[in-house]
C-alpha positions in Angstrom: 68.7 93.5 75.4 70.3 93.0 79.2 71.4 95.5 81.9 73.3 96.1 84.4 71.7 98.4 87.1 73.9 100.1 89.5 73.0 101.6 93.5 74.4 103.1 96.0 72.9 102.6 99.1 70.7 104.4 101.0 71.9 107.6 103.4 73.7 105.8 106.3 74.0 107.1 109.8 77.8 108.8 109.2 76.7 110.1 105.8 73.8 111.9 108.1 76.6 113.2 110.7 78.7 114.4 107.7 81.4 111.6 108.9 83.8 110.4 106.7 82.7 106.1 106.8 85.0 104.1 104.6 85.2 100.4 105.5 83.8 101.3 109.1 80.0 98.6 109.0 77.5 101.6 110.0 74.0 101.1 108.8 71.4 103.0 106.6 69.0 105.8 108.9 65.5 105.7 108.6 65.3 107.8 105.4 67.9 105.5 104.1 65.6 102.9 104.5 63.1 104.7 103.0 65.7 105.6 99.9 66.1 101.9 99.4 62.5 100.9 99.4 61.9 103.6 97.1 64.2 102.1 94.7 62.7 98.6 95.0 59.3 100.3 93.8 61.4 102.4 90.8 62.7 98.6 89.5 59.4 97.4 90.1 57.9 99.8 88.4 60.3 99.6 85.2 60.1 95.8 85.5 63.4 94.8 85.8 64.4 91.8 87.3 68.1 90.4 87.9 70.0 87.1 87.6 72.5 88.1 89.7 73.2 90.2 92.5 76.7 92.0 93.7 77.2 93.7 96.8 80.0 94.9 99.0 80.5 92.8 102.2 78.9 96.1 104.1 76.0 96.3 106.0 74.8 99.5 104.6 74.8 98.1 100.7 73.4 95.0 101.9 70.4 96.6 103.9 69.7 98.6 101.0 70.0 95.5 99.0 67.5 93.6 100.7 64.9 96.3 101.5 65.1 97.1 97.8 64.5 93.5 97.1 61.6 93.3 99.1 59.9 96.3 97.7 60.5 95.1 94.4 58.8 91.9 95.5 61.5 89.7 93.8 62.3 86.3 95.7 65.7 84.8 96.1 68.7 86.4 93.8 71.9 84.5 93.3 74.3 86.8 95.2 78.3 87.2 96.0 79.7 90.0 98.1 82.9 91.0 97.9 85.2 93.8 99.6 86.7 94.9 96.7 83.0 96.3 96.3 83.7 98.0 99.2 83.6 102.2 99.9 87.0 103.8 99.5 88.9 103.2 102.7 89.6 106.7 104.3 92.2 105.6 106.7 92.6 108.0 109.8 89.9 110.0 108.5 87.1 107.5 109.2 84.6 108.6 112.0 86.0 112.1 112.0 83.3 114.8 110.5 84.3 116.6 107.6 84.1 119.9 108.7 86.2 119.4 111.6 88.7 117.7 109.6 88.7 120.7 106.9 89.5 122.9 110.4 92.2 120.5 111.8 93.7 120.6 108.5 92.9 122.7 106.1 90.4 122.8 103.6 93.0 123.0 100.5 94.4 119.6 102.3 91.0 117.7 102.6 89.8 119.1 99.1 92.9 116.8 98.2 92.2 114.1 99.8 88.9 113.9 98.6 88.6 115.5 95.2 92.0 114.1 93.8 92.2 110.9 91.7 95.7 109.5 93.1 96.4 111.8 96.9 95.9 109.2 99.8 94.3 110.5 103.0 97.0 108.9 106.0 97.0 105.3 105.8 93.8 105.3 103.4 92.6 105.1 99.7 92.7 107.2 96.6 90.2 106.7 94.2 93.0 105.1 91.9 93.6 102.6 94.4 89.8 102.0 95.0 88.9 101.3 91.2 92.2 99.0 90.9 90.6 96.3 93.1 86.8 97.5 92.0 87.5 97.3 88.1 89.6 93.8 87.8 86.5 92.6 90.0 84.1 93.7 87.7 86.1 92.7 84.4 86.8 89.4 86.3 82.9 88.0 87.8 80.6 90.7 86.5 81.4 91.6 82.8 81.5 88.0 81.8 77.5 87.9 82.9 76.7 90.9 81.4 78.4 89.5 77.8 76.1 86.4 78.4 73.2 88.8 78.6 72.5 88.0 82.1 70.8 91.3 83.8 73.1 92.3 87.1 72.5 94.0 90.0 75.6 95.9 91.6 74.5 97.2 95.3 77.4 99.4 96.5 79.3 103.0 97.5 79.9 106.1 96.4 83.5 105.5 95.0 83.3 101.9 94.0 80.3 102.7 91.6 81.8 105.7 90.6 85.0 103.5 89.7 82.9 101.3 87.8 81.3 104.5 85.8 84.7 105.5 84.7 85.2 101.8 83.6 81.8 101.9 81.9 81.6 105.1 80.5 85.6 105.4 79.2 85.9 108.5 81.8 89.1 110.5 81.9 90.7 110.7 85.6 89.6 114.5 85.0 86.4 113.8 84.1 85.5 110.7 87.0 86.9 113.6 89.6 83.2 115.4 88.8 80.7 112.6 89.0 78.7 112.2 91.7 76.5 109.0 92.0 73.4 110.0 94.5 72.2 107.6 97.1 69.4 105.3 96.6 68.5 105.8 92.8 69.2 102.9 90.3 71.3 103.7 87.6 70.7 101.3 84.6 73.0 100.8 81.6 71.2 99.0 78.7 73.8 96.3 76.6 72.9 94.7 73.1 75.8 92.2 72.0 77.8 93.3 75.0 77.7 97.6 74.1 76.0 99.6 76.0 73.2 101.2 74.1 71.7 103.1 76.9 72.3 104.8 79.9 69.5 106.8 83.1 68.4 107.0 86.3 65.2 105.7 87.2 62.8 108.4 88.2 
């Protein structure tokens, strides 16, 4: 048996301020560092240990990566990062708060923009956009180490992991509209002969 263990990183400073972050390089807060650490001792604890390591090229999945790493006490990984890893890219909408935005306008139009599979916010990503560079990237570099039996680390966002979640778990655009993947808490998918057998989140 391998795995494949997805994270999102820890709370950042816009997720804290209720900002809408994208591709903008804010780091983790304090508890965020905390979240990460605390999934470091969760891996340790399960024993898990990784060939390889994928993260975005953003600070905040990086930060988490590392302070996971070091509570895990694992040395040197093997890593790549890679934007197509990267958060959904809100366009205008980055830095502005979300309740503001819902004021400015609307909250039927933000609902949209955030809740729909294929609506772009101005000059941003929808979620179908986000998992058509996130999935080729994982069916190009990651699946073919995970069909080797290699155990992979992915250390990335919100919408990228959830992208990968549809991949993994054959999720209708309906049903990918309703998951939510929580911040700093590893989400492990168990593989024998390249299906996955298994699926939780370390507790």
């Amino acid at each position: 048996m391998n795995y494949l263990v997805l994270l999102r990183h820890g709370q950042s400073q816009w997720n804290l301020e209720n900002r809408f972050t994208g591709w903008v390089d804010v780091d983790i807060t304090d508890f965020g560092e905390k979240e990460a650490t605390e999934a470091g001792t969760l891996i340790k604890a399960k024993n898990l240990h990784f060939d390889y390591l994928f993260t975005s090229v953003l600070k905040r999945a990086i930060r988490t990566a590392d302070l996971a790493s070091a509570s895990a006490g694992f040395g040197e990984i093997p890593f790549e990062r890679d934007q197509a890893l990267n958060e959904r890219h809100y366009g205008d909408l980055q830095g502005l708060n979300k309740a503001e935005t819902a004021v400015k306008f609307g909250d039927e139009q933000v609902h949209l923009w955030r809740r729909s599979y294929d609506i772009n916010p101005p000059n941003g990503e929808s979620l179908k956009d986000t998992a058509a560079r996130t999935i080729p990237y994982y069916i190009e570099k990651i699946e073919p180490m995970v069909m080797a039996g290699k155990n992979i680390w992915v250390v990335a966002h919100g919408n990228s992991l959830r992208s990968l979640v549809m991949h993994l778990d054959n999720l209708t655009r309906e049903e990918v509209l309703e998951l939510n993947i929580p911040t700093g808490v590893p989400l492990v998918y168990e593989f024998e002969n390249g299906k996955v057998v298994n699926k939780y989140y370390l507790k």
